[in-house]
C-alpha positions in Angstrom: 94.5 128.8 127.8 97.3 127.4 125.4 96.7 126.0 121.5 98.7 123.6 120.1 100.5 125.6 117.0 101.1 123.5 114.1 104.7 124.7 112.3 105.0 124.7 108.8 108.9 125.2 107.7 110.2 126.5 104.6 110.2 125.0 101.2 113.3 122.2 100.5 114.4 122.5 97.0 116.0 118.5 96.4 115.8 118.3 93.2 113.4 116.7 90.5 112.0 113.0 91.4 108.8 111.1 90.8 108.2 109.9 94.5 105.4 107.8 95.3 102.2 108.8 96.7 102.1 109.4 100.3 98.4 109.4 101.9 100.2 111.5 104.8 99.5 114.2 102.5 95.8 114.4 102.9 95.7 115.1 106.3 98.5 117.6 106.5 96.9 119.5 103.4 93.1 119.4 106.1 95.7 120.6 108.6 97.0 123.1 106.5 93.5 124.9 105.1 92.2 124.5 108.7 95.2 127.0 109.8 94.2 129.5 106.8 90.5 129.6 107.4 90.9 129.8 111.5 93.0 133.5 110.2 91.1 133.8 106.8 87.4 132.4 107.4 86.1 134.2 104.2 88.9 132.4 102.2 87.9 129.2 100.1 91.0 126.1 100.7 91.3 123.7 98.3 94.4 120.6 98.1 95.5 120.5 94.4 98.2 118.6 92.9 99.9 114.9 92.9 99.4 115.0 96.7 95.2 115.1 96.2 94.8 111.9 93.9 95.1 109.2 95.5 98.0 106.7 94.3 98.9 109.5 92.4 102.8 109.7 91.8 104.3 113.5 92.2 106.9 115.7 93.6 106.2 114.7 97.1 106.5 117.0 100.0 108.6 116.8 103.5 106.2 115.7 106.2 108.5 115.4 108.8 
């Protein structure tokens, strides 16, 4: 009857830092795709960037 609903807030822009790599990211990236392809399921997802090598330095991204 009810579905969890997984929110996803706006962009923070905090400046430009290396950050180290945060595995976190993975699963919020499957998280993320899953939510696109449950509205979109013709739509190919795929997790580019820092945040899809693993002990890859990057940007980073707020998780929460």
């Amino acid at each position: 009857m009810f579905e969890t609903v997984t929110r996803i807030g706006p962009y923070v822009r905090d400046g430009l830092a290396c950050r180290p790599y945060d595995a976190r990211g993975v699963e919020v990236a499957r998280r993320v795709g899953d939510e696109v392809r449950r509205f979109l399921p013709a739509v190919t997802v795929e997790h580019i960037g820092s945040t899809s090598v693993p002990d890859c330095e990057g940007k980073g991204v707020h998780l929460g």
